[in-house]
Structure formats: structure tokens, C-alpha cells
N, C-alpha and C positions, 0 to 999 in steps of 0.2 A: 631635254627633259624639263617639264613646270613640276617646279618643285611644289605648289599648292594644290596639282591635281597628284601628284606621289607619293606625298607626305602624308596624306588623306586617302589615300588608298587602304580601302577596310579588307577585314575577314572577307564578307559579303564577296566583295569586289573580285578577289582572287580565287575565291569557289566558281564566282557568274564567268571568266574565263574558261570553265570547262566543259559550256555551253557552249561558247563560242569557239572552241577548238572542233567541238564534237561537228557545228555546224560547216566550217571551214574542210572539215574530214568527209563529209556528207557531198560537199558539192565536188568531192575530189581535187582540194586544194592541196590535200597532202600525201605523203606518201604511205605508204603501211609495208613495213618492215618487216623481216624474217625474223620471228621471235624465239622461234624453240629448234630444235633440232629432230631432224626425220617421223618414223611414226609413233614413236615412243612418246612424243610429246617431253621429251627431255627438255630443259634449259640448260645452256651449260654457261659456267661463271667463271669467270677471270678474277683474279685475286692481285692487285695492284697496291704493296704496301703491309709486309705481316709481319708486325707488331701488333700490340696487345690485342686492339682495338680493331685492326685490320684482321686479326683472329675468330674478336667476337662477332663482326660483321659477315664475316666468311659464315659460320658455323648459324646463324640466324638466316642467311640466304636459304643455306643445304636445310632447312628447320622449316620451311614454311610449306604447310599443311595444302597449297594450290593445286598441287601439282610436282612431278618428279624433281630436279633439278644436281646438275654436278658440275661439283670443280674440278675444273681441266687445263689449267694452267695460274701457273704463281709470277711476282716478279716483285724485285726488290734490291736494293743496293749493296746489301749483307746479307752474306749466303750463309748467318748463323739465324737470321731471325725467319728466309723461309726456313729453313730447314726445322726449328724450333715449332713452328703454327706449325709444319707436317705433321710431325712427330704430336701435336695436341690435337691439331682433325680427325688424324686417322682412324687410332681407335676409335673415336664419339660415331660417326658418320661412314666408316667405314668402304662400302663400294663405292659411295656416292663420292668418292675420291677417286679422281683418276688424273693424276697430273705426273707423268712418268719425268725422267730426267729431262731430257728435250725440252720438255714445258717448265722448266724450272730456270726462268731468268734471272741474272744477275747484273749490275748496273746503272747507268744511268737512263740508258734507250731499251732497260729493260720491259718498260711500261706498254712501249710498241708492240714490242715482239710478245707480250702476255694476249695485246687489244687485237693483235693478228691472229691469232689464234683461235679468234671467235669466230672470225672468216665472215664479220659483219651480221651476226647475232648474236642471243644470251644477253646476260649482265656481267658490265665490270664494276667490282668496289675499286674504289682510287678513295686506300685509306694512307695516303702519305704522309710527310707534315704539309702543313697548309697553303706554304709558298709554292710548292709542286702541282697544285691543284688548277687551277688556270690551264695548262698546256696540254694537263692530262687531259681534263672536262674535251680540250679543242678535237685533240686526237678522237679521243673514245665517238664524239659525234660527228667526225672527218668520216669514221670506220662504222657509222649505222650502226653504234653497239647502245642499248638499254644501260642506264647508268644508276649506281648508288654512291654517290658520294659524301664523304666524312665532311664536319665543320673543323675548322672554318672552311672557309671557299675561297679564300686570298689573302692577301695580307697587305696591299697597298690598292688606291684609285684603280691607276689602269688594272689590276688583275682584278678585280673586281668588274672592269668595263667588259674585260675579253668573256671573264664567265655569263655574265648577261649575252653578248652577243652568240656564244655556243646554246647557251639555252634558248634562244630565239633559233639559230637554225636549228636545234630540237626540234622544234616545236613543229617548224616547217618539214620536217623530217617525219612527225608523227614519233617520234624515239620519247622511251619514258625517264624521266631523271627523279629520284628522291634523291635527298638530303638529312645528313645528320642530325638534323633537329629533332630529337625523339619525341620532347614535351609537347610536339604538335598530335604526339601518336597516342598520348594517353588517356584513354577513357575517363579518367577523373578526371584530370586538367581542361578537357573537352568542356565536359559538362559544369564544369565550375565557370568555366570564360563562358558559355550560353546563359548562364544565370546570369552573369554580370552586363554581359549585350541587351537579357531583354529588360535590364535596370533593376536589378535587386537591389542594389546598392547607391543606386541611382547614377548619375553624372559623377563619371572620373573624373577625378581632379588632379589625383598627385601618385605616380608609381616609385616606388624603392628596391633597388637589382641589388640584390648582397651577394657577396661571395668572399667571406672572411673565415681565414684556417692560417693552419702553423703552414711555417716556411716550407717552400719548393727548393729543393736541395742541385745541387751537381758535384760531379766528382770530377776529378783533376785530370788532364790528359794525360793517356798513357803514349810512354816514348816511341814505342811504333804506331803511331796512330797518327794519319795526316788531320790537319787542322779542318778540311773541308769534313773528312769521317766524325772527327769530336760535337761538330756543331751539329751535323744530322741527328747524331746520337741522342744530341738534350737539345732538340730543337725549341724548346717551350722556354726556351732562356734564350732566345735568339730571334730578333724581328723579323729578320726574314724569312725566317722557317715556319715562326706561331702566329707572329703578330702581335704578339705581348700578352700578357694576361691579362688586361680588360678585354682582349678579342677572342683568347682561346679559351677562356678559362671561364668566364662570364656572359659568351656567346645566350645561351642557351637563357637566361634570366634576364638577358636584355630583351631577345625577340619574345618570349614569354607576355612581359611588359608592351613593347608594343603589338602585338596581341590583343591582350586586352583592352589597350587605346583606339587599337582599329585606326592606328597610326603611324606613321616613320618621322623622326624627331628633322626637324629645320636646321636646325643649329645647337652647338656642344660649348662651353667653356669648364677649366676642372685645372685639376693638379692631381700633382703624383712627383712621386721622387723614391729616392733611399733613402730610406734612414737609419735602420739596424743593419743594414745587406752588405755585407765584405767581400762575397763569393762573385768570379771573375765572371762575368759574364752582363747581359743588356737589360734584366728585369728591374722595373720597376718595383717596389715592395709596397706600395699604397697608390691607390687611387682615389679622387672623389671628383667625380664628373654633373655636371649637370645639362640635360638636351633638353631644352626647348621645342615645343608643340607649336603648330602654326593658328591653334586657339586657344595660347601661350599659356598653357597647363606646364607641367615638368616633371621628370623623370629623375633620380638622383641614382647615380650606380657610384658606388664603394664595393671596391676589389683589398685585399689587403691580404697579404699570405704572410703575417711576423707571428714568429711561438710565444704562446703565451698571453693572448691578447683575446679579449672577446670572439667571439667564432658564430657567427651565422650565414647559412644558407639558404635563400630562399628569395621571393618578394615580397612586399605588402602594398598593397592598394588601397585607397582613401578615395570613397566617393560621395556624394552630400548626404548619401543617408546611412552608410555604410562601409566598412573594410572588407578585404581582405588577405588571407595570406597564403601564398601558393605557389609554384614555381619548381624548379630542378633544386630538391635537397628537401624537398616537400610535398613525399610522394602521398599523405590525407590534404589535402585544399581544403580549406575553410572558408566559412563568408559568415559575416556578425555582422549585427545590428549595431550602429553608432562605432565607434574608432578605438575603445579597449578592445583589446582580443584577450577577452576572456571566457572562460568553460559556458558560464553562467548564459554569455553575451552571441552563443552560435545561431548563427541561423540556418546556415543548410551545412550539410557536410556528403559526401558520393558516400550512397550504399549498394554499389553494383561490383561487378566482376572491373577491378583494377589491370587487368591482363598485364603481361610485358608490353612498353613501349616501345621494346629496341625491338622485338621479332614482330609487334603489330606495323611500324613503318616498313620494315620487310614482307610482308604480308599483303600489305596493301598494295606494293610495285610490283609483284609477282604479280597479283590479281589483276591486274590493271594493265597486262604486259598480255597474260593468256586469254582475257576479255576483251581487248584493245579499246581500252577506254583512256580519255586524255588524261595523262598524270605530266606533268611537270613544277617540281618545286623551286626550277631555278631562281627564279624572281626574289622569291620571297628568301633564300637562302642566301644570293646575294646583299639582299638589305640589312637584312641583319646582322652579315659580315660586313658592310657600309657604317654600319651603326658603333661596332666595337671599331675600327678602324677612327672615325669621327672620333671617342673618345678620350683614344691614342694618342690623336694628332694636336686635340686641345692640351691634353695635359702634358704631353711633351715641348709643347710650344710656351706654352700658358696666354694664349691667343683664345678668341671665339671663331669658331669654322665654324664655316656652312655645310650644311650638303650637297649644296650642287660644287663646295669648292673641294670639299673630299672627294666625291665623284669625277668630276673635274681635271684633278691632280694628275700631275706627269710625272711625280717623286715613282722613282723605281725602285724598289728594297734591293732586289736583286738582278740587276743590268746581266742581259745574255747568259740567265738562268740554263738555256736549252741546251749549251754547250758546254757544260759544266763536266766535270768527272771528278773523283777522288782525289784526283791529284791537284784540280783547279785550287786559286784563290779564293775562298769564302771573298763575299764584296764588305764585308766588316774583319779585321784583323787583331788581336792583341797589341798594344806598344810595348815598349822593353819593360815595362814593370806586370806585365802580362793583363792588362786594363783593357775591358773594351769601349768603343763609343756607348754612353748613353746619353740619354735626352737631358738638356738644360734647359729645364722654363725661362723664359725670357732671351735665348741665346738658336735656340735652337729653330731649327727651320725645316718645316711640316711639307709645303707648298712651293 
């Protein structure tokens, strides 16, 4: 990969790809897949991962206005949390359920057996945690299956490398993938980054990713509970599973920022540590990262989850003529004139229909799936997870990384992930005072 032609890889750029897909489709370079099922026009959807969010993705699929669509199979590790999303589908949605016991997997190869059951159509969500996602993305596009997948998208180099390489055989597949990135789906956020493109504010200079709130908790393992089940359970306290909170928790306000750069940062240097955090587990409690632009602009993300501490969510942007402030946790975006953001200082602000972002990025793969028009957001969903990763690896290091050496990277989070079960060793362990590994700047080793 040149990292000066990828780093610089704009909006623009990643739109004129669906140009070139459409053309590559035209000359029968690719394949065109079974997308719905008999003449009903149904879709039918696989539900890989139901939890919270794996719930609300489910019930947003069954929710999109395209055309029919039904859920026909579930899969999951813990047969309280399908059973839990049933029991909240059913009523809402109704017929549009039809996932009898048979379809009701449990496990680790339960993912399979949900993606077989599409018989190589429909959409599967693979709303797991994030470490899971790599293997699934490979399958789901092994099995010709249309894909909606949750962020992050990996949590180490190499699984970030394999999601790029399924998304490329997507691509050649003609198969449609979205991604969790909602803020790419939001009609105001839209139209606020096209002001800023065509220079409202003029020349970006400097972006700010916040994401500061009271502490993310966990609760103590219970005595039947194997050590592999506990860490599933709070995977967002666990690098293998999240990727830390500047990747899972921040994802969304970083690609936001490069977004609006119309860039992917070169290089990361930053810090992070504990410092109020007692609770047994691998999170960080602060971050402050800074990535570098390859027309060395900068990007500053601060992540911080400690009670009682200033609290914002959102971005701010600074460019020679103008701010602004916008982002996940900032559903009105604004844009002022000069660098106070204040009432007096607005310049434009969205006065249209704000829709939902979470059912419009479902909306738009349906549509895209029963029109057969090129969708794939693997690329840009892996960069972004590239991006929270890079600023992991600095601030666990306390080193400057590259891109291409995060990308790069042979560190495994999770060595023979595939073969895992409940009863496996997590590849991270407590020691006798029940402690787990965390990162030590200056000690610790990224690469």
C-alpha cells in the first residue's frame, strides 16, 4: 500500500469507486448474487450476535421501508441473550419473525450455522464484539451472503488486513457490505461536511475527537462463570474483544474527523494510562492521542471515561476562516464564522428532516441489495478501525507509529481465535491478585 496515495484518499474518491464497480459489473467482471428469496420478494436475515445493539440492528433491517424482509435465523454464545432479543423482536415485528428453534444457534461455530441458513442469500448482521468480526466478515462472504456489520471491524493490524481482503473479494463478488458507522448516514452530518468540502470555513487546519463521560463499570466474576464467558460478557474492558476505548468507544468521532479532512492520518504519537481505575480489567481511563496529516495538519483525540470530570462529546473543527462543531453526541452540527462558537458567531446550521441514522444506513443496503447497485463500505470501515487501533498502539507504547507499521503489524490480540470455546483460555489471564496485563508506556511493545 503507498501510504501518500491512502492517506489522501478523499470522500470524492471513495464515492468515484462506485463508478468503477458499476463499470467492472457492466463488462461482467462480476458476479450478481441471489438476493432475496422466491417471489415474494422477501429478504431474509440472519442475526449473528444479540445483544443490545445486535437487537437494534436486527429490528432496523425488519424496519426498512424497501421492500418485505425476515428474520430467519439467530446465533450467539449465550442462549439468555438470544433468547432475550426474541422475546423484544417478537412482539414489535411480529410475523416478520420466523426463526423456530432449529434456527436458534448457540456457541462458538454458531455464526456458521446462522450464515448456512441463508443458503447463500439475504443479509447477515455480525453484531459480535469486535475481535469476532474478521472471521465472521470471511465466512459471511465465503457463503455469497449481503452483510451489515457493527464497528469496530477488528481490533489488531492483521484483522484489519483479512477485513480488507473479504471486502475486496466482496467486491468481486458483487455482495453489498455496510458498516456501523452511522454518522456517515446522517442527513445533517452529511450536509454540514459538504459545506465544509466546498470551503465554508475554508482550509482545515486542525480536528478535536472528544469523547469524555463518567466511568465504564464492570462487575466481578460470578463463581460459575468460566473466565473465557466473563470477558465476552464486558468485552469493552478487554483488548481483544473491543480494542480499547479510543477504538470502540471513539471509532465513530475519529472517522467523523477524517471525513471531514478527506484524509486517513500517517502517523499517531499520544498517552494514556490509569489513573483513578482500581477495576480488574485492561481499560485505559484517559487518552490524548495526536495523528498527523501527510500535509502535517493534526488531529487531537482525547477519550477519558473518569466520574466527575468535564464531559464532552462531539468534534470541533478549525479552518482559516471558520469552525466547527459536529460529530456523534452532536446530533444539530454547526458551522461559525471565526473560531468562538458562539450563538451570535453561527453560520449555517441543517434545517431539513434529520431522519434516523441507524435505520437510514439500513435503508440504504436494502436499497442497494433489491436495485443491485454497488455498495461496499468495507474500506473505509476498516480505516477507521486502522485509525482507533494506531492510537492504541501509540499510547500504549508511548512510541510514534506509522500507518503502514500498524497496518503492517503481525501482533495478534487473539492467537487461534477460531478454535476457541467457553471453556478455552482467554489469550489474556488475571495473576494471583486477580490483575490483568495493561499497557506501559515506555515498556510496552505494539509491533
Amino acid at each position: 500500500m503507498s501510504q501518500d496515495k491512502e492517506s489522501q484518499a478523499s470522500r470524492r474518491e471513495f464515492l468515484s469507486a462506485s463508478g468503477r464497480i458499476a463499470a467492472a459489473s457492466a463488462l461482467g467482471l462480476t458476479a450478481i448474487p441471489a438476493v432475496h428469496a422466491a417471489e415474494d420478494n422477501t429478504i431474509k436475515v440472519a442475526l449473528v450476535g444479540c445483544g443490545g445493539r445486535g437487537t437494534g440492528a436486527a429490528e432496523q433491517a425488519l424496519s426498512t421501508k424497501s421492500g418485505p424482509t425476515r428474520l430467519v435465523a439467530m446465533a450467539d454464545v449465550f442462549e439468555h441473550r438470544l433468547t432475550g432479543c426474541l422475546s423484544t423482536l417478537s412482539p414489535k415485528l411480529g410475523k416478520q419473525i420466523d426463526v423456530p428453534k432449529d434456527r436458534q444457534f448457540i456457541g462458538f461455530d454458531a455464526y456458521k450455522k446462522a450464515i448456512d441458513s441463508l443458503d447463500g442469500s439475504g443479509v447477515v448482521i455480525l453484531a459480535t464484539p469486535p475481535g469476532f468480526r474478521p472471521p465472521h466478515l470471511e465466512y459471511a462472504v465465503e457463503k455469497d451472503c449481503n452483510v451489515f456489520m457493527e464497528k469496530a471491524f477488528a481490533v489488531d493490524g492483521p484483522g484489519v488486513r483479512r477485513v480488507l481482503k473479504a471486502g475486496e473479494e466482496a467486491e468481486r463478488k458483487n455482495l453489498k457490505i455496510a458498516g456501523g458507522l452511522m454518522s456517515r448516514h446522517s442527513p445533517a452530518l452529511e450536509a454540514a461536511v459538504q459545506r465544509i468540502h466546498d470551503g465554508i470555513i475554508g482550509e482545515v487546519i486542525t480536528c478535536w475527537s472528544y469523547r469524555e463521560h463518567q466511568s465504564v463499570g464492570i462487575s466481578p466474576k460470578s463463581a460459575d462463570m468460566t473466565e473465557m464467558a466473563y470477558q465476552i460478557s464486558h468485552f469493552h474492558n478487554f483488548n481483544w474483544l473491543g480494542g480499547s476505548f479510543i477504538l470502540d468507544w471513539l471509532i465513530h468521532n475519529l472517522d467523523v474527523c477524517c471525513w471531514v479532512k478527506d484524509a486517513w492520518p500517517v502517523s499517531a504519537q499520544g498517552q494514556g494510562g490509569r489513573y483513578p481505575r482500581t477495576e480488574a480489567d485492561q481499560m485505559f481511563d484517559h487518552y490524548a492521542v495526536e495523528y498527523s496529516f501527510s500535509d502535517g495538519t493534526r488531529m487531537l483525540a482525547q477519550a477519558r471515561h473518569i466520574t466527575n470530570c468535564w464531559s464532552f462529546w462531539g468534534n470541533v473543527i478549525h479552518g482559516t476562516k471558520g469552525s466547527a462543531v459536529l460529530g456523534e453526541g452532536k446530533p444539530d452540527p454547526l458551522i461559525y464564522k471565526g473560531h468562538k462558537q458562539t450563538e451570535e458567531n453561527i453560520l449555517w446550521r441543517f434545517e431539513g428532516d434529520k431522519g434516523n441514522q441507524y435505520q437510514i444506513e439500513h435503508d440504504r443496503l436494502f436499497e442497494s441489495i433489491r436495485q443491485n447497485k454497488p455498495y461496499n463500505e468495507t474500506k473505509r470501515c476498516a480505516y477507521a478501525t486502522l485509525t482507533g487501533i494506531l492510537g492504541r498502539m501509540a499510547a500504549e507504547s508511548g512510541q510514534e507509529i506509522t500507518w503502514e507499521q500498524a497496518l503492517a503489524s503481525d501482533l495478534v490480540l487473539a492467537p487461534g481465535l477460531e478454535s476457541y470455546t467457553m471453556d478455552s483460555t482467554p489469550p489474556i489471564v488475571p495473576d494471583a491478585q486477580g490483575r490483568y496485563p495493561v499497557g506501559i508506556p515506555g515498556k510496552t511493545k505494539v509491533l
